[in-house]
N, C-alpha and C positions, 0 to 999 in steps of 0.2 A: 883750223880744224873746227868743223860743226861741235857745237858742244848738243849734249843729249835733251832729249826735249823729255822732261820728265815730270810735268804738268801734268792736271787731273785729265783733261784730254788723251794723253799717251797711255794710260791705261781702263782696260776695263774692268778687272778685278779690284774694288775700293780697300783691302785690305793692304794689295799690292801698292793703289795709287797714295797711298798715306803713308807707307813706310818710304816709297820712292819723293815725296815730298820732302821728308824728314831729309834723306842723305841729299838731296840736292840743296840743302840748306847747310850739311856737312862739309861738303865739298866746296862752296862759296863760302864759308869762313875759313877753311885750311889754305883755299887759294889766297883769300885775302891777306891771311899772317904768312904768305910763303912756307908754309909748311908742305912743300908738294909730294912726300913720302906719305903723308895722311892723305893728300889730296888721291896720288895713285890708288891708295887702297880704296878708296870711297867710290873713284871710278869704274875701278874693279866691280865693287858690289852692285854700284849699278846697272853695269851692265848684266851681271850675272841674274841681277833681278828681272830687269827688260827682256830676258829670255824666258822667263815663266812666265810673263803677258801675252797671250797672243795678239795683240794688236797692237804693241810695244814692239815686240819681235818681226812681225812683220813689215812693220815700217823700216824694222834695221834691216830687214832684207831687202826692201826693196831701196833702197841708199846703196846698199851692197851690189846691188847688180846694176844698180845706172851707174855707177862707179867702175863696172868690168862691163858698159856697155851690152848687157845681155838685157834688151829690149821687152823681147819676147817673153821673159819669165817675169821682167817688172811689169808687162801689164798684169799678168793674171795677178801679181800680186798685189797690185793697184785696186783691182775688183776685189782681193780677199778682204785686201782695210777699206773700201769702202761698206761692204758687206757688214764687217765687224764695226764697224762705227753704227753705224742702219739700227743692228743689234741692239748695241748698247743705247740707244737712243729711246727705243721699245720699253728695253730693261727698267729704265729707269722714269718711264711713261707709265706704270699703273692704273688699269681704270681708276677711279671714283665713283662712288657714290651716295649718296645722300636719302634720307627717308624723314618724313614727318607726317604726324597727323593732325589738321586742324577742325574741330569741329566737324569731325564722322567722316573726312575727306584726308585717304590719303596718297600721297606725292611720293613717288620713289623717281629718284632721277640718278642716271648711269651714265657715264663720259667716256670717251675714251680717245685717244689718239689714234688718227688714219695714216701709218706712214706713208703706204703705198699714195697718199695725195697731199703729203706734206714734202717741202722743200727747206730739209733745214739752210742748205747752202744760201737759200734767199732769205733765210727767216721766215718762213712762212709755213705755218703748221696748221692743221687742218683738222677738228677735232669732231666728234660725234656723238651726242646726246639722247638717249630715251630715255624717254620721260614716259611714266605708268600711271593712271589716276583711278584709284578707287575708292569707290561710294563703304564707308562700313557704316553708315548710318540707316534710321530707319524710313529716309523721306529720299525723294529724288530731287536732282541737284541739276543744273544749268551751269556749263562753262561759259563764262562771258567775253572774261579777255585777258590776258596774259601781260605782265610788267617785268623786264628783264635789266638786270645792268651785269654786261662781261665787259672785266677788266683783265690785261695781259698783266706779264709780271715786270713792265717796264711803267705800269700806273694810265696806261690807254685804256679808253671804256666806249665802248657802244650801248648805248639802250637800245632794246627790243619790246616795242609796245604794240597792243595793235587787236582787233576782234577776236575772240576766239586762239583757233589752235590750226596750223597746217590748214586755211580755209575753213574751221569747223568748228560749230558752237555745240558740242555733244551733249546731250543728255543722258547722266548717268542715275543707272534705279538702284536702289539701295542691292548691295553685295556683287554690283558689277563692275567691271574697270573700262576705261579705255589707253589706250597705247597710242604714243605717235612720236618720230622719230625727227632731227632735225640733226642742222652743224652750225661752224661756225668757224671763218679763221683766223688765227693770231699769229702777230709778231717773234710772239717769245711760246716758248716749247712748256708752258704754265701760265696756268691763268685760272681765274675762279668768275661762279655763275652766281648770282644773286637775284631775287624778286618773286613776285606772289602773283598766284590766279585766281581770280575776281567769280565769287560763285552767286548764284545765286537760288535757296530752298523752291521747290514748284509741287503742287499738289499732283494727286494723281491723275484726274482728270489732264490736267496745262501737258504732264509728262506724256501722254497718251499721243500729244501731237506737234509737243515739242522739238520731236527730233528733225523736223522738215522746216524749222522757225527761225530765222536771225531774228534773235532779239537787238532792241536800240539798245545802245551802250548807255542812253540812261536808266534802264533798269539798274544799271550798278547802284542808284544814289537806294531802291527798293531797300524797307527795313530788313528784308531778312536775307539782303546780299553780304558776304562775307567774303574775306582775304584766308587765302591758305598760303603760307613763304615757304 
């Protein structure tokens, strides 16, 4: 006989998947001492509790109908637990985001997970970054070039270095922003974004025609280039 799969996977409700934890720990010691009158009853519970999951439930239904060979109602059922996994996947995906000010320059950067272009079955999750940059200072500001380290949640890292931003060294005048949108993909369904953008101060005249300018990346070493993380 299958025994019940009643691991944090089996459910989506966490209030559910911790109490179903706990008796599956009950049951593996009442079996272990032969106590299998305790054992019955724990089974019992579990079950009873796997029918208030819905994606607990549905998996028992669909074991239930490949077992009376009713095909036809295990696929759709098939599609509801994949659907409800998809969900739960979401759920527990949150964007992020992050805000800082450095030196009159500030970063607001937002994440978020693409299911529709992640494959958890391969591992491969797909995530989606904007990043906002605005000037609150009183001078105008040159983006030069961006320093990045993403790490997944298995300790993999790519750096991301390189001119500017999306092709583009903007110039920002004081109390405006720029926006620009990127991705990235990972192994593991978490992972964190780390690194700073490379500024640097430009008088009003330089701003006047700066926006049509790649600067050389040795302006960076420039005194009044600065890091914003």
């Amino acid at each position: 006989t299958k025994r019940l799969r009643t691991t944090a996977e089996a459910f989506t409700d966490p209030a559910l998947r911790r109490r179903a934890m706990r008796l599956d720990e009950r049951l593996a010691d009442a079996i272990a001492c032969e106590n299998f009158a305790a054992a019955a009853n724990v089974r019992d519970e579990l079950r009873a509790l796997r029918r208030r999951d819905p994606l607990a439930r549905a998996e028992d239904d669909l074991a239930e109908l490949i077992l009376r060979e009713d095909y036809e109602k295990a696929a759709s059922v098939k599609m509801l637990i994949e659907e409800l996994e998809r969900d739960a996947v979401v759920d527990g995906l949150s964007p992020c985001e992050s805000d800082r000010t450095t030196r009159g320059v500030r970063v607001r950067v937002k994440s978020r997970c693409v299911i529709d272009r992640s494959s958890p079955k391969e591992s491969m999750w797909f995530f989606q970054y904007v990043v906002t940059i605005t000037n609150v200072s009183d001078s105008s500001v040159k983006l030069l070039s961006r320093s990045w380290l993403i790490t997944d949640d298995e300790g993999r890292t790519e750096a991301v270095r390189g001119a500017g931003v999306v092709g583009k060294q903007p110039t920002i005048k004081p109390g405006a922003s720029f926006e620009y949108a990127s991705s990235t993909p990972l192994k593991t369904k978490r992972g964190t974004m780390e690194g700073f953008y490379r500024f640097v101060a430009v008088d009003a005249e330089e701003a006047s025609r700066a926006e049509s300018v790649t600067m050389d990346l040795a302006r960076e070493d420039d005194p009044s280039a600065f890091n914003v993380e």
